[in-house]
HTML snippet that shows the backbone in 3Dmol.js (N, CA, C, O; Angstrom):
<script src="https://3Dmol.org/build/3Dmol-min.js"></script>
<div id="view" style="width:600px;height:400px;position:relative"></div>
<script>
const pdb = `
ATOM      1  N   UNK A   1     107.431  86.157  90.905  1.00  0.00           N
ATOM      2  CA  UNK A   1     106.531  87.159  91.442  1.00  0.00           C
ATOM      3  C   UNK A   1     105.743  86.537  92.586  1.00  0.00           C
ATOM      4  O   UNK A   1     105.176  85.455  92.439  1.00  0.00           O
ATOM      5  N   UNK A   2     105.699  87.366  93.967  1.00  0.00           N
ATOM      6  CA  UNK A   2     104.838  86.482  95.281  1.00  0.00           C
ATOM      7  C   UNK A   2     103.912  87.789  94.782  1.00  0.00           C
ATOM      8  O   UNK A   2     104.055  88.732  94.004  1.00  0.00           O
ATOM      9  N   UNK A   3     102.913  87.301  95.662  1.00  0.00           N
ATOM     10  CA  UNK A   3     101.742  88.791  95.634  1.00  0.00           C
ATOM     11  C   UNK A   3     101.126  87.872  97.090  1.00  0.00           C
ATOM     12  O   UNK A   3     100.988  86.665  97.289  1.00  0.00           O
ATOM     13  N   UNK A   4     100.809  89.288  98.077  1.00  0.00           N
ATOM     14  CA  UNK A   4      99.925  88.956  99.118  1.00  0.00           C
ATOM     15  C   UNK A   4      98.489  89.932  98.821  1.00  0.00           C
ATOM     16  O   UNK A   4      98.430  90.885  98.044  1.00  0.00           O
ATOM     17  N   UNK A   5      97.336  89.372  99.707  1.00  0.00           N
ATOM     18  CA  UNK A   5      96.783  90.407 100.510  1.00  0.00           C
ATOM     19  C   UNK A   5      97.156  90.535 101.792  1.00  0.00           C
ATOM     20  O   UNK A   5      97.500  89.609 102.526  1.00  0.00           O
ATOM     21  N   UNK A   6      97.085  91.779 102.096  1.00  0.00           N
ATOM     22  CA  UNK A   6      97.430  92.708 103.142  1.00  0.00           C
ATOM     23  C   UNK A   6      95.652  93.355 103.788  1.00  0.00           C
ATOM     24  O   UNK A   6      95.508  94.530 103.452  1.00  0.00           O
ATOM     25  N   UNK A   7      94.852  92.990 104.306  1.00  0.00           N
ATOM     26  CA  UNK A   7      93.659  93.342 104.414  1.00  0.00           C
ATOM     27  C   UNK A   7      94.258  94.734 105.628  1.00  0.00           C
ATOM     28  O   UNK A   7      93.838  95.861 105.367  1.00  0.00           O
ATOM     29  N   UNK A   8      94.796  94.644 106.342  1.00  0.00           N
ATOM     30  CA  UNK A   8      94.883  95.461 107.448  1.00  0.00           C
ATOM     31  C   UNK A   8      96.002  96.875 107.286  1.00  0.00           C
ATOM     32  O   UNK A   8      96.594  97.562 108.119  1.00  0.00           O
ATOM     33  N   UNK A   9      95.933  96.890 105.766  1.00  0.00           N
ATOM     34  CA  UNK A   9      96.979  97.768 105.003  1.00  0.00           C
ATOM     35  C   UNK A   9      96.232  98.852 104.600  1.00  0.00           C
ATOM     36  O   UNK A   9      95.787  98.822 103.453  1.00  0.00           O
ATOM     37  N   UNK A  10      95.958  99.971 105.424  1.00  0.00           N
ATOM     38  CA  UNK A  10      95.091 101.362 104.957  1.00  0.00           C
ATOM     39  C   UNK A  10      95.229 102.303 104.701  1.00  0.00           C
ATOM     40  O   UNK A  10      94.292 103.075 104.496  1.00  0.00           O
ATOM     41  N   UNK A  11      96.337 102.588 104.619  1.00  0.00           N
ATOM     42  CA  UNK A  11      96.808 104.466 103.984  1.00  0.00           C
ATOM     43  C   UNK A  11      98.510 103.951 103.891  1.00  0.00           C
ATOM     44  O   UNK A  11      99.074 102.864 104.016  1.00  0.00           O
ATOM     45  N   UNK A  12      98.964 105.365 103.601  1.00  0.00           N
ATOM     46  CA  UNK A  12      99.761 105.482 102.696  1.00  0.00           C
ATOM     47  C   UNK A  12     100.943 105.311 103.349  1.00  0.00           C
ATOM     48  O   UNK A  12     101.993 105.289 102.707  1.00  0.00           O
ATOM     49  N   UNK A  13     100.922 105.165 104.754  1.00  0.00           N
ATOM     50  CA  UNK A  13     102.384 104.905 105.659  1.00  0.00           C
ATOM     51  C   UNK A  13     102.272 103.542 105.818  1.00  0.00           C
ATOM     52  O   UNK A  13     103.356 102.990 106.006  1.00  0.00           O
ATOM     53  N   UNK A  14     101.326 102.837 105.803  1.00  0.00           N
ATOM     54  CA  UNK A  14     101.277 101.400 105.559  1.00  0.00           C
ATOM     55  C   UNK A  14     101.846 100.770 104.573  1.00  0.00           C
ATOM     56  O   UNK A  14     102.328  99.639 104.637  1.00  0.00           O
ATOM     57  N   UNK A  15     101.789 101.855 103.128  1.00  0.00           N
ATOM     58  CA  UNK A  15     102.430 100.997 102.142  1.00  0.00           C
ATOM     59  C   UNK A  15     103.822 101.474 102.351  1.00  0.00           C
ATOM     60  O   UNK A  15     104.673 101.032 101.579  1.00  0.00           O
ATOM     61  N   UNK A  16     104.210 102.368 103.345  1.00  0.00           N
ATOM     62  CA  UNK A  16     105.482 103.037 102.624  1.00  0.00           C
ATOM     63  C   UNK A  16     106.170 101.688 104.238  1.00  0.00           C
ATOM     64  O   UNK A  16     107.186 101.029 104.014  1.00  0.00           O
ATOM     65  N   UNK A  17     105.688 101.589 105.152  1.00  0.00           N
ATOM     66  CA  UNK A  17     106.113 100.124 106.158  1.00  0.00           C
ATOM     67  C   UNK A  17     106.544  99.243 105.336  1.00  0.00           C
ATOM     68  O   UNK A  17     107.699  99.123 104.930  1.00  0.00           O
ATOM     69  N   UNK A  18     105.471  98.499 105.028  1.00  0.00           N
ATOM     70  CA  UNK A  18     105.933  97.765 104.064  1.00  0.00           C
ATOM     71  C   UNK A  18     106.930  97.721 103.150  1.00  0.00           C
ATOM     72  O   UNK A  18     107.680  96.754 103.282  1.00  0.00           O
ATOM     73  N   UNK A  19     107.168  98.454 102.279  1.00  0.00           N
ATOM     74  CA  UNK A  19     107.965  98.482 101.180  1.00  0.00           C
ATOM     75  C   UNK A  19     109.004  98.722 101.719  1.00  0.00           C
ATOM     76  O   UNK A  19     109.836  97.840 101.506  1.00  0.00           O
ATOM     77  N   UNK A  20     109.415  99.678 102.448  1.00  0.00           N
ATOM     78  CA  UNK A  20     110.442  99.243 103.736  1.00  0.00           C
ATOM     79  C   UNK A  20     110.610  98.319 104.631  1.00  0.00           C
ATOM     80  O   UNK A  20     111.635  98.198 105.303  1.00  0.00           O
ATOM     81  N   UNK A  21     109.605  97.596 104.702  1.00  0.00           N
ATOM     82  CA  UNK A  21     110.375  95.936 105.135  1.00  0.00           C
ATOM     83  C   UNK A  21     110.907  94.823 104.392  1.00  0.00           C
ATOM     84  O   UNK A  21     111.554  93.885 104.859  1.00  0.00           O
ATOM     85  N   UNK A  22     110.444  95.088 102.718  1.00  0.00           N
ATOM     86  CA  UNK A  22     111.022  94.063 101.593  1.00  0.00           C
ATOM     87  C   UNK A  22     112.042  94.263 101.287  1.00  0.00           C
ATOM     88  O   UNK A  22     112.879  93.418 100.970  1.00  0.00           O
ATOM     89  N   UNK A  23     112.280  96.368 101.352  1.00  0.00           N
ATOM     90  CA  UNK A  23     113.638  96.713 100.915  1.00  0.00           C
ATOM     91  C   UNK A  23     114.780  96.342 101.478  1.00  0.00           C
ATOM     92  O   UNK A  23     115.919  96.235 101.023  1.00  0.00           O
ATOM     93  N   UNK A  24     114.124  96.080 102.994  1.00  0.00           N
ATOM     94  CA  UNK A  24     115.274  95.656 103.716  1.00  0.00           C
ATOM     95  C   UNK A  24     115.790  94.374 103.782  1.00  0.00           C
ATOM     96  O   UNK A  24     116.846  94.105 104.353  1.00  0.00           O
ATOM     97  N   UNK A  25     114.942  93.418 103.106  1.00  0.00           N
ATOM     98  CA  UNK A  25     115.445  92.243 103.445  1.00  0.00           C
ATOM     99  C   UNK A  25     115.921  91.918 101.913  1.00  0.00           C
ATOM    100  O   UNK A  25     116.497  90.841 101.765  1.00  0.00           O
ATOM    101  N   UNK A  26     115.749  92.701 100.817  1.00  0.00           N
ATOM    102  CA  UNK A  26     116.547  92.461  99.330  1.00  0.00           C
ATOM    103  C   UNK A  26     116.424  93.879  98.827  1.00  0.00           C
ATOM    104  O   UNK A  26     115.349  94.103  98.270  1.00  0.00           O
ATOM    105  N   UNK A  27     117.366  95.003  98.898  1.00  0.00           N
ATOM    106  CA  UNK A  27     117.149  96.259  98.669  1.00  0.00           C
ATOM    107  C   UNK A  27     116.724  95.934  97.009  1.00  0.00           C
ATOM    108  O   UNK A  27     115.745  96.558  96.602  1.00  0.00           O
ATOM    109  N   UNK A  28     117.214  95.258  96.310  1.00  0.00           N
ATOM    110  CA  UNK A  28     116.351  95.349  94.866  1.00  0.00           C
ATOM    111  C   UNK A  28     115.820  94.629  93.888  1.00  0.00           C
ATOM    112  O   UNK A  28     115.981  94.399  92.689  1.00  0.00           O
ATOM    113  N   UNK A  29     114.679  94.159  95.372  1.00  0.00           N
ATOM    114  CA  UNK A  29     113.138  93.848  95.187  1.00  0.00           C
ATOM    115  C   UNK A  29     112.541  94.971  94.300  1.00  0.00           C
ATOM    116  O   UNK A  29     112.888  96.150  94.377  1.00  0.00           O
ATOM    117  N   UNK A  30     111.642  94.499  93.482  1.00  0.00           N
ATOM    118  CA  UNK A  30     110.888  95.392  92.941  1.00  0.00           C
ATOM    119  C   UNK A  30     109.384  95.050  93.623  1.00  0.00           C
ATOM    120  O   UNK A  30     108.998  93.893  93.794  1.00  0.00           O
ATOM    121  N   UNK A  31     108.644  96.171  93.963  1.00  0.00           N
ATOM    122  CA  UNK A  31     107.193  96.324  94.880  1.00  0.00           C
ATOM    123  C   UNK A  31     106.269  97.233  94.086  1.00  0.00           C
ATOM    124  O   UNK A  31     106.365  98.240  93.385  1.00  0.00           O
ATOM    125  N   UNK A  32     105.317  96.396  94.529  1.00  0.00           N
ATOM    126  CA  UNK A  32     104.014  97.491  93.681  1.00  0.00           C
ATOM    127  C   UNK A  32     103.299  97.044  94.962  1.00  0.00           C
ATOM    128  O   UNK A  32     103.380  95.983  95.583  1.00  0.00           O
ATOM    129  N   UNK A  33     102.484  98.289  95.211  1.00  0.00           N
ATOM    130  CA  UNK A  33     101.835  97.898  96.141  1.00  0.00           C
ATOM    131  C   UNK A  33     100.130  98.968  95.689  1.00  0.00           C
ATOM    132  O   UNK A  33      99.969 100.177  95.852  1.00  0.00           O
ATOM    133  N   UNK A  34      99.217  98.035  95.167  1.00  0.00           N
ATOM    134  CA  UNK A  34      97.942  98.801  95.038  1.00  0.00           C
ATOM    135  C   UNK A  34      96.901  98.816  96.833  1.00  0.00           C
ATOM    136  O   UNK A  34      96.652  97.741  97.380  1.00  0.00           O
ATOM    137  N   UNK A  35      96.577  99.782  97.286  1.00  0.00           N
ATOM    138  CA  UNK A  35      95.951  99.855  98.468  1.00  0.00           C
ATOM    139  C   UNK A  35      95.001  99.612  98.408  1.00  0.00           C
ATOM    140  O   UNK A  35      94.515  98.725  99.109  1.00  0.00           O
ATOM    141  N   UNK A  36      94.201 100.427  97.377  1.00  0.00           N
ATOM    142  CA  UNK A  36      92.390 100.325  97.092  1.00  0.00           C
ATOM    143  C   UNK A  36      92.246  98.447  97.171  1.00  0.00           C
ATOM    144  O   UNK A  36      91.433  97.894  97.912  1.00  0.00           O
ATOM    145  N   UNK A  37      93.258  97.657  96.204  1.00  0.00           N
ATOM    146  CA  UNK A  37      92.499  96.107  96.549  1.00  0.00           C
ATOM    147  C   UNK A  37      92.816  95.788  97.797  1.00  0.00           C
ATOM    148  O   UNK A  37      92.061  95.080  98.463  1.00  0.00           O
ATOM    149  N   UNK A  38      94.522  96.487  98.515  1.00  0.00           N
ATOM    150  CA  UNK A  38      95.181  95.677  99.369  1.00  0.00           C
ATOM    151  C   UNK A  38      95.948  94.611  99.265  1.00  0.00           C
ATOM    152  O   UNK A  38      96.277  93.795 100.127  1.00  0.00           O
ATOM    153  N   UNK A  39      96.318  94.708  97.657  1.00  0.00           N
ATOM    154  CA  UNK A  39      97.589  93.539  97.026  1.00  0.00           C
ATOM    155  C   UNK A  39      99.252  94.362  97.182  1.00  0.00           C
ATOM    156  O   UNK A  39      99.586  95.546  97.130  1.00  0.00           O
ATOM    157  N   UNK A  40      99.922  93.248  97.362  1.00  0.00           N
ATOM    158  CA  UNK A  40     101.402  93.716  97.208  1.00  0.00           C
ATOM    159  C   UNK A  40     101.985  92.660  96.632  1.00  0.00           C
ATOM    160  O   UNK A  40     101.878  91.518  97.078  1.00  0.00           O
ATOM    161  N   UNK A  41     102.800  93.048  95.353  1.00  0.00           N
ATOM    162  CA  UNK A  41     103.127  92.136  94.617  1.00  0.00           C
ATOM    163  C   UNK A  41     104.557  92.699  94.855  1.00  0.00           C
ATOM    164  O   UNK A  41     104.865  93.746  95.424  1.00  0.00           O
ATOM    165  N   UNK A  42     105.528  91.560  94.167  1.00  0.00           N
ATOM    166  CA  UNK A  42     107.063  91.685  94.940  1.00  0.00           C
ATOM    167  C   UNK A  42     107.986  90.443  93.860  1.00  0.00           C
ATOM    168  O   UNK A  42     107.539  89.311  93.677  1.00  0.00           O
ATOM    169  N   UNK A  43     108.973  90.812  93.397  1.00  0.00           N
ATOM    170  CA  UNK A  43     109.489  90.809  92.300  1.00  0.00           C
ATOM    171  C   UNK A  43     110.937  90.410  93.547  1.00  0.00           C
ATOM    172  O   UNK A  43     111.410  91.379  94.139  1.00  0.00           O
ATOM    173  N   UNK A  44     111.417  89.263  93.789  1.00  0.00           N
ATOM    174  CA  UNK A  44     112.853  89.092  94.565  1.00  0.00           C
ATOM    175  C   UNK A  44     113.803  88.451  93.991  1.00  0.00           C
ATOM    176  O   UNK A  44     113.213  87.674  93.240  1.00  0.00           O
ATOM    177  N   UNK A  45     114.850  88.297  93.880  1.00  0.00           N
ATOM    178  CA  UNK A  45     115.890  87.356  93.666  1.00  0.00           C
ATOM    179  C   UNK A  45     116.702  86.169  94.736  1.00  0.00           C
ATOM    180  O   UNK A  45     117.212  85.050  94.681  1.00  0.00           O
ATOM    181  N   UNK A  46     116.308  87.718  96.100  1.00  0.00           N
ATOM    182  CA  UNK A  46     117.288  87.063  96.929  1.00  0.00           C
ATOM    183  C   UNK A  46     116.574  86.510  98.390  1.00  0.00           C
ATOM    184  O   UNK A  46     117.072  85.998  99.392  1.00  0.00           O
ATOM    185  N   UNK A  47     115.075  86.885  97.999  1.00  0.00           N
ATOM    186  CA  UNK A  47     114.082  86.190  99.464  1.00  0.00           C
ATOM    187  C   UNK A  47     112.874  85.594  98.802  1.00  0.00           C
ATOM    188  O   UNK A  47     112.229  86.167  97.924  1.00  0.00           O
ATOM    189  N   UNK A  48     112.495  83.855  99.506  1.00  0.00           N
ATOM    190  CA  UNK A  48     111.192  83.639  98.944  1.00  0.00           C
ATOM    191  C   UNK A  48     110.269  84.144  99.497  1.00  0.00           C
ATOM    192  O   UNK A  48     110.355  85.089 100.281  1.00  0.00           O
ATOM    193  N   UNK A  49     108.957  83.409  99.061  1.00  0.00           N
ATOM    194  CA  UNK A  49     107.746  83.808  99.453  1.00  0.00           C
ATOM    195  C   UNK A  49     107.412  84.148 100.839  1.00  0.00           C
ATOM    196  O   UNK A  49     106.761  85.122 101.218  1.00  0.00           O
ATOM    197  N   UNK A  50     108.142  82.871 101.813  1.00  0.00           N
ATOM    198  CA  UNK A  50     108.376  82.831 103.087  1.00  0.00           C
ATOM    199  C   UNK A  50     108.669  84.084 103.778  1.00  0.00           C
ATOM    200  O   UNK A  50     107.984  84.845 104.462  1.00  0.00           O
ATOM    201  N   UNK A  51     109.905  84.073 103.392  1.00  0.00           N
ATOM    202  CA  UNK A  51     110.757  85.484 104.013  1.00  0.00           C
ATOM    203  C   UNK A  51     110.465  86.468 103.856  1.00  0.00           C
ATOM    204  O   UNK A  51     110.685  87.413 104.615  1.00  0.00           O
ATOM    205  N   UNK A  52     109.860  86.490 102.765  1.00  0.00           N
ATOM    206  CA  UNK A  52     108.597  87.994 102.498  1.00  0.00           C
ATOM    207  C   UNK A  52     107.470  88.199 103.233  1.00  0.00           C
ATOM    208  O   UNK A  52     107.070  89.357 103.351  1.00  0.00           O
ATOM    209  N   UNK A  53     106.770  87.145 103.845  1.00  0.00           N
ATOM    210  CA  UNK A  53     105.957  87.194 104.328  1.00  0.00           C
ATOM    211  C   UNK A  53     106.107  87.676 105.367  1.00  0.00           C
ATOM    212  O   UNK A  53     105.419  88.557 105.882  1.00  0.00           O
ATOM    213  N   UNK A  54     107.313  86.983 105.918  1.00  0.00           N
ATOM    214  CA  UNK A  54     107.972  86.989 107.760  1.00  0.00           C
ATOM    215  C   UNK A  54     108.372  88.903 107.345  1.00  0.00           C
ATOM    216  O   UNK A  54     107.980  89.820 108.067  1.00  0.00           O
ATOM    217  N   UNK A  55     108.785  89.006 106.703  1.00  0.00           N
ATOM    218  CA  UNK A  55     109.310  90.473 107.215  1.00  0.00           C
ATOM    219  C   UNK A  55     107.950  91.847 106.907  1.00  0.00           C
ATOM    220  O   UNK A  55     108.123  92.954 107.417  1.00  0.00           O
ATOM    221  N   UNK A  56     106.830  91.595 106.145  1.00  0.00           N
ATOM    222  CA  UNK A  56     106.348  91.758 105.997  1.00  0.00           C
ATOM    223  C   UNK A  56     104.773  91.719 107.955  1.00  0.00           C
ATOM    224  O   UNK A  56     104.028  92.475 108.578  1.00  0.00           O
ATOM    225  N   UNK A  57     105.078  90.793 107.943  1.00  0.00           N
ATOM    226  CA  UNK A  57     104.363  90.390 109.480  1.00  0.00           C
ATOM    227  C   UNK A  57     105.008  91.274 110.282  1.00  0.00           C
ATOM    228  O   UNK A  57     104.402  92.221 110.782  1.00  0.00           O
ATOM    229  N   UNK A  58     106.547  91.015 110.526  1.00  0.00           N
ATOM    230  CA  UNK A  58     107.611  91.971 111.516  1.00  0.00           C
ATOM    231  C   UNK A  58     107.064  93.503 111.129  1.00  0.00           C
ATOM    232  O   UNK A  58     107.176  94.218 112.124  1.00  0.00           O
ATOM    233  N   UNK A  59     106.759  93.897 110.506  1.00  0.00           N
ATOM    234  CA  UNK A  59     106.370  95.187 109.856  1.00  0.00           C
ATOM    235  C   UNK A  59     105.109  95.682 110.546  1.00  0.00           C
ATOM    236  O   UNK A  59     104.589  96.777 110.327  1.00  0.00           O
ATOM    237  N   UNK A  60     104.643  94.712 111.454  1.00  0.00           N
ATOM    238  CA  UNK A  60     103.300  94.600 111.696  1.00  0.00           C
ATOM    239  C   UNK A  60     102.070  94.317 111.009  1.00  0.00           C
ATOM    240  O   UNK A  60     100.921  94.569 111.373  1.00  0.00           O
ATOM    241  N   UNK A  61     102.367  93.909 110.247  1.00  0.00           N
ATOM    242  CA  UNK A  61     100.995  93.374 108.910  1.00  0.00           C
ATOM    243  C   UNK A  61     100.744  91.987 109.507  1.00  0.00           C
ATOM    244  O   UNK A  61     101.212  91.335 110.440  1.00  0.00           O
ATOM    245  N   UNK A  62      99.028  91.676 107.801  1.00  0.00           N
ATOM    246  CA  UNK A  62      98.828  90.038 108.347  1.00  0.00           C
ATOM    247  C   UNK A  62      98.827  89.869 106.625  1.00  0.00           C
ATOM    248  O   UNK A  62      97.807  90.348 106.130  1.00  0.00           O
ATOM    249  N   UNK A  63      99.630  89.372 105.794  1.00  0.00           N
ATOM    250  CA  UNK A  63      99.629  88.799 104.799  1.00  0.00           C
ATOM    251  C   UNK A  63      99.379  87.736 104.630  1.00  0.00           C
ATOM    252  O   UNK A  63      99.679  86.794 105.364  1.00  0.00           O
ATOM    253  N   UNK A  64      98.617  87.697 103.345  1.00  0.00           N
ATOM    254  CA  UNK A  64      97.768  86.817 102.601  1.00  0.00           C
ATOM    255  C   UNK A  64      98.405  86.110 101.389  1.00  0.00           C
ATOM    256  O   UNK A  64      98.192  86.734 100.350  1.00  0.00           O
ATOM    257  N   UNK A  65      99.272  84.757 101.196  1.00  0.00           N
ATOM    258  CA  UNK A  65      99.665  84.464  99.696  1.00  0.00           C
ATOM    259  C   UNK A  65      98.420  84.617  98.866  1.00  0.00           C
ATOM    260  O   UNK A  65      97.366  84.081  99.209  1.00  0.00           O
ATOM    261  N   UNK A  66      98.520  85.255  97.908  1.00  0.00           N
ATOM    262  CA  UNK A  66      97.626  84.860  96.720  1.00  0.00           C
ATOM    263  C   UNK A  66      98.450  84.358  95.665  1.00  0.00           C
ATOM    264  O   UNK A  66      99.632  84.023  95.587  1.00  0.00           O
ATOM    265  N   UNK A  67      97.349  84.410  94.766  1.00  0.00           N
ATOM    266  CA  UNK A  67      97.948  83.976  93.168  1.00  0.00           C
ATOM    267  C   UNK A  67      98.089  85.415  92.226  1.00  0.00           C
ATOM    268  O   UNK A  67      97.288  86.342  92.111  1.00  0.00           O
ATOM    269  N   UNK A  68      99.217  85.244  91.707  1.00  0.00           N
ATOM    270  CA  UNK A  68      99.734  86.405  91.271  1.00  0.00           C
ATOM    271  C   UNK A  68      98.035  87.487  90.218  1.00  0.00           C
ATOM    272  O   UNK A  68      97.017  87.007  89.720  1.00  0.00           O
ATOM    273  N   UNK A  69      98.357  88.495  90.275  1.00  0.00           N
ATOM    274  CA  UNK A  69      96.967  88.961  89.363  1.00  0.00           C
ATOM    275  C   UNK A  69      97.273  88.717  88.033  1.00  0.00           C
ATOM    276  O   UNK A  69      96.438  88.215  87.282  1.00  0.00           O
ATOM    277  N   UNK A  70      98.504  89.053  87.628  1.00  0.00           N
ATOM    278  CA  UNK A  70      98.563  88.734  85.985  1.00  0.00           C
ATOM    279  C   UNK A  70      98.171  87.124  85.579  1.00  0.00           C
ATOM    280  O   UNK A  70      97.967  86.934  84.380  1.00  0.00           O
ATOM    281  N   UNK A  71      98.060  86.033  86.429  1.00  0.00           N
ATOM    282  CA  UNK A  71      97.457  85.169  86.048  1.00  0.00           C
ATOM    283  C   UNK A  71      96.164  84.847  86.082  1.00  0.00           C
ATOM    284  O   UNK A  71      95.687  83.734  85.864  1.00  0.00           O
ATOM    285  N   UNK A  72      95.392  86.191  86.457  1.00  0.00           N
ATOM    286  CA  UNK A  72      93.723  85.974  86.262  1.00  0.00           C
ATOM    287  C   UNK A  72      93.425  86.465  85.071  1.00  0.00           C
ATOM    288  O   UNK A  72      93.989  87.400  84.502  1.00  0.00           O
ATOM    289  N   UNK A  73      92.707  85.952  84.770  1.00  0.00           N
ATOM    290  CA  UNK A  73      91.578  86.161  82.798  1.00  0.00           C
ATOM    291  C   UNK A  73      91.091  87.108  83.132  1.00  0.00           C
ATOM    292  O   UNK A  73      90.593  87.226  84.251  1.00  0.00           O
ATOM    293  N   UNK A  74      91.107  88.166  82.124  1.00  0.00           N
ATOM    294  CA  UNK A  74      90.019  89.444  82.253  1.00  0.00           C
ATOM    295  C   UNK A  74      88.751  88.851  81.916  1.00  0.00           C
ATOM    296  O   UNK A  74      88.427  88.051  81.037  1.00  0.00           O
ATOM    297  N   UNK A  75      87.841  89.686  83.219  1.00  0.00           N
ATOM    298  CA  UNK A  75      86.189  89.490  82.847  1.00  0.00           C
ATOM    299  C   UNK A  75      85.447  90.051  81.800  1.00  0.00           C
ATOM    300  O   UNK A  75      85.621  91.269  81.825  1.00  0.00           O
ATOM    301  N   UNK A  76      84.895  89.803  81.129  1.00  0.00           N
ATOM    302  CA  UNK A  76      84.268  90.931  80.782  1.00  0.00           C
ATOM    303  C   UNK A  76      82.274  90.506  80.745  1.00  0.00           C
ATOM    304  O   UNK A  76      81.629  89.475  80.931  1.00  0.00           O
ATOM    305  N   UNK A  77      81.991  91.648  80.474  1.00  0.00           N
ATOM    306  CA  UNK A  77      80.204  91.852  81.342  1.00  0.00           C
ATOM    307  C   UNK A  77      79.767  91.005  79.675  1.00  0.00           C
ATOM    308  O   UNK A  77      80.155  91.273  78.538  1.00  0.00           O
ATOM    309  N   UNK A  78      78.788  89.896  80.194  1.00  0.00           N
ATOM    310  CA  UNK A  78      77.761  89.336  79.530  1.00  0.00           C
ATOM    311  C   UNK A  78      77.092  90.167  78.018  1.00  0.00           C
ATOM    312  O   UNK A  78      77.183  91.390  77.912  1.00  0.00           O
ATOM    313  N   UNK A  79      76.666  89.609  77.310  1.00  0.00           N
ATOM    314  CA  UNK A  79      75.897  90.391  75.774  1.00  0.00           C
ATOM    315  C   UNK A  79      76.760  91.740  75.194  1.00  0.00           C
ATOM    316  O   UNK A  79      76.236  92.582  74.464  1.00  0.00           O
ATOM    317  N   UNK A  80      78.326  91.800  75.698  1.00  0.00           N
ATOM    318  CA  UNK A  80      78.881  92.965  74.986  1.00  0.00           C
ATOM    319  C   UNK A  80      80.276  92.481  74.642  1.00  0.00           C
ATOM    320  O   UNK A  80      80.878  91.680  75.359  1.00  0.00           O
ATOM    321  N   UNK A  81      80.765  92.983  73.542  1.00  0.00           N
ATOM    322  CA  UNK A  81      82.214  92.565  73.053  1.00  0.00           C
ATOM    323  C   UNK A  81      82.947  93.360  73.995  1.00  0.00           C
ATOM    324  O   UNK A  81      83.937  93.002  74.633  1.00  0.00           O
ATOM    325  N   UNK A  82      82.304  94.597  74.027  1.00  0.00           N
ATOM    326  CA  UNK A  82      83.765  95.309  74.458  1.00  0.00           C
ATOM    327  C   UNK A  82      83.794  95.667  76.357  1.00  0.00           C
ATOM    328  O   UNK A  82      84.502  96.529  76.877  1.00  0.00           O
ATOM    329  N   UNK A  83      82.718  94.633  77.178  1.00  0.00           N
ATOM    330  CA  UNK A  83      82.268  94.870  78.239  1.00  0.00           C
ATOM    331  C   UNK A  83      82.007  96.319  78.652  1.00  0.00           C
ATOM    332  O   UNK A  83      82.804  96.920  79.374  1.00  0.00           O
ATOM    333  N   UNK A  84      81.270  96.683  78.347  1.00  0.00           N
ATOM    334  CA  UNK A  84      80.349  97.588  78.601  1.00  0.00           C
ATOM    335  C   UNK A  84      78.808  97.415  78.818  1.00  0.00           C
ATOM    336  O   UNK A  84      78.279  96.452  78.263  1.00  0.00           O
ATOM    337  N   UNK A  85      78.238  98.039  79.376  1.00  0.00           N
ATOM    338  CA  UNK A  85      76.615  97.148  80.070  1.00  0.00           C
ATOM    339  C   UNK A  85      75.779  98.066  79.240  1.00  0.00           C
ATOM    340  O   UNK A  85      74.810  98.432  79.905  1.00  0.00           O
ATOM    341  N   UNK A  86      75.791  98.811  77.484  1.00  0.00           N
ATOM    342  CA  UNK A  86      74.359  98.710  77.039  1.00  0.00           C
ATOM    343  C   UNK A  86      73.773  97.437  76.285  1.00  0.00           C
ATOM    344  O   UNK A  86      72.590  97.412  75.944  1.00  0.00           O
TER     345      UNK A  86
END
`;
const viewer = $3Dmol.createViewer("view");
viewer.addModel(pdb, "pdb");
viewer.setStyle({}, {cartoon: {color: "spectrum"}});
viewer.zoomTo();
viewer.render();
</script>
């Protein structure tokens, strides 16, 4: 799994660019692409991180490697089990 940010990724033809530039370079890549954070995570067999990036840029974007999200710890809010703030 690569995951970028995409900061300059703002509506909905942006994600659909994108996902049409991964498709093209491994038609079955799997893509999730959430907008509200501006992550695109990308599931390949047949392109690394690199080449994702590069076609992703060609697309006109500015991607960001991150670290995948499923490897961050859920937070949760101070003095509550079930994070909730009473």
């Amino acid at each position: 799994m690569v995951a970028f940010e995409v900061k300059d990724m703002t509506c909905g033809h942006c994600v659909s660019m994108i996902t049409k530039a991964v498709k093209f370079l491994d038609g079955d890549a799997q893509v999730a692409i959430d907008l509200a954070s501006k992550r695109v995570q990308i599931e390949s067999r047949a392109a690394d991180e690199a080449e994702l990036k590069t076609a992703i840029e060609e697309a006109g974007y500015t991607p960001t490697p991150v670290a995948a999200v499923a490897a961050e710890p859920p937070q949760k809010a101070a003095g509550s089990c079930c994070g909730c703030s009473r």
